[in-house]
C-alpha positions in Angstrom: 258.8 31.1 -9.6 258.1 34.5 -9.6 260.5 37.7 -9.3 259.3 41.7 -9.1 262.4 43.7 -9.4 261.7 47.8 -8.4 263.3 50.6 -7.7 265.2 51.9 -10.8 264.9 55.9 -11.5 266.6 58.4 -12.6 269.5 59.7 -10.3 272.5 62.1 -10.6 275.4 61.3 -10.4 277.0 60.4 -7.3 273.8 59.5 -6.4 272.3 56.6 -4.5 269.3 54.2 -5.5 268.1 51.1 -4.0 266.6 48.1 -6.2 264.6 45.5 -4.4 263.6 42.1 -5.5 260.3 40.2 -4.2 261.3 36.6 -5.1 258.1 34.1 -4.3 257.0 29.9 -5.4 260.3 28.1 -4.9 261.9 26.3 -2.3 264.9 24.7 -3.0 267.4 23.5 -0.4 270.0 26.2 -0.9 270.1 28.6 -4.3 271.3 32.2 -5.3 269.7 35.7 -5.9 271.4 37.9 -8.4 271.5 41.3 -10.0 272.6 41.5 -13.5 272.5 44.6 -15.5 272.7 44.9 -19.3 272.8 48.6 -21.7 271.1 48.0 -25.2 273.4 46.2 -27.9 276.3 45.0 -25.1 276.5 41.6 -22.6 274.6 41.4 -19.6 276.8 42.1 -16.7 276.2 40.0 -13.8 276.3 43.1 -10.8 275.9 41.5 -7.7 275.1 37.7 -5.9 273.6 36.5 -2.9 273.1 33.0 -1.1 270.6 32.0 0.2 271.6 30.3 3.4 274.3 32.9 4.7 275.6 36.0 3.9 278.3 34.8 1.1 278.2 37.6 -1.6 279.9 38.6 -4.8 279.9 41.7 -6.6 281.6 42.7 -9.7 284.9 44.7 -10.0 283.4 47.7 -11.5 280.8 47.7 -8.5 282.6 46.7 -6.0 282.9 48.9 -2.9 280.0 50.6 -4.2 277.1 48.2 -4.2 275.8 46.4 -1.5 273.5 43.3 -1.3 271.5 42.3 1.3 268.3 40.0 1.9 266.2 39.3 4.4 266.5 35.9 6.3 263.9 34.2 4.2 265.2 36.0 0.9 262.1 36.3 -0.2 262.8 39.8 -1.0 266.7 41.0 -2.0 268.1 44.1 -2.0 270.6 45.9 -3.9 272.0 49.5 -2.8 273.4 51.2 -5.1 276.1 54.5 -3.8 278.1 56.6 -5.8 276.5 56.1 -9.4 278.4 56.9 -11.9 276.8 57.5 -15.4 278.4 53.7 -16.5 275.9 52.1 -14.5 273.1 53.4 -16.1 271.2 49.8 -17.9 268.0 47.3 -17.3 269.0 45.9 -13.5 267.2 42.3 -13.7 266.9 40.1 -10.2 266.8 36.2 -11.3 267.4 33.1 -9.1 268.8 29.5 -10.2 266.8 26.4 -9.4 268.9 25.1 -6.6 272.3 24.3 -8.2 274.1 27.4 -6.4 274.9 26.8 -2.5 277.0 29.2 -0.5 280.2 27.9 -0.8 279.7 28.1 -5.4 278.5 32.2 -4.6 281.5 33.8 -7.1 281.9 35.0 -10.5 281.7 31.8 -12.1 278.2 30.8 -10.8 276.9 34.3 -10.7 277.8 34.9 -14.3 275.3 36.5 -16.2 273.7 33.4 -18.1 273.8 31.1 -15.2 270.5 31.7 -13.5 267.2 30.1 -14.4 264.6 32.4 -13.6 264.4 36.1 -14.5 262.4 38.8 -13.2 261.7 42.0 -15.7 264.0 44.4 -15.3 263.9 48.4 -13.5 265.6 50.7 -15.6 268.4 52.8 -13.5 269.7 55.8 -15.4 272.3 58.3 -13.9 272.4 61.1 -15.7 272.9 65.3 -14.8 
């Protein structure tokens, strides 16, 4: 299994960015691609959670309304738009998948927690900063 996240920079601000996650060598009958997000010396945050057989999502409350993920049909590569960044949001974004214990109808904060995927991707720094 491997996972390429991209995309992280440097933004202002009220600035937008958008990560992107090339997910490849797994197929599973139904799993989950998720963002999580963690800043030096606190807990991984899980961000953002996607199934893979429909378009069942979850975001956290401090992203929600904000945030948007989004995949292609295959999921082989995810998405996550990022709107109004606010200096908080500033970490290491990391894309990881399970290994097909999340279908659709698990997508929430429970299953998209930050320690419940299997496969991790190295992370794209995202800094918002004036």
């Amino acid at each position: 299994v491997q996972l390429q996240a991209s995309g992280g920079g440097l933004v202002q601000p009220g600035g937008s960015l958008r990560l992107s996650c090339a997910a490849s060598g797994f197929t599973p009958k139904y799993y989950a691609i998720g963002w999580v997000r963690q800043v030096p010396g606190k807990e991984r945050e899980g961000v953002a959670c996607i199934s893979s057989t429909d378009t069942r999502t979850y975001y956290a409350e401090s992203v929600k309304g904000r945030f948007d993920i989004s995949g292609d049909v295959t999921r082989s590569t995810v998405y996550l738009e990022m709107n109004n960044l606010k200096p908080e949001d500033s970490a290491v974004y990391y894309c990881a998948t399970d290994s097909g214990r999340i279908s659709s109808s698990r997508v929430g904060p429970s299953a998209c927690g930050p320690y419940e995927f299997d496969f991790w991707g190295q992370g794209t720094q995202v800094t918002v900063s004036s």
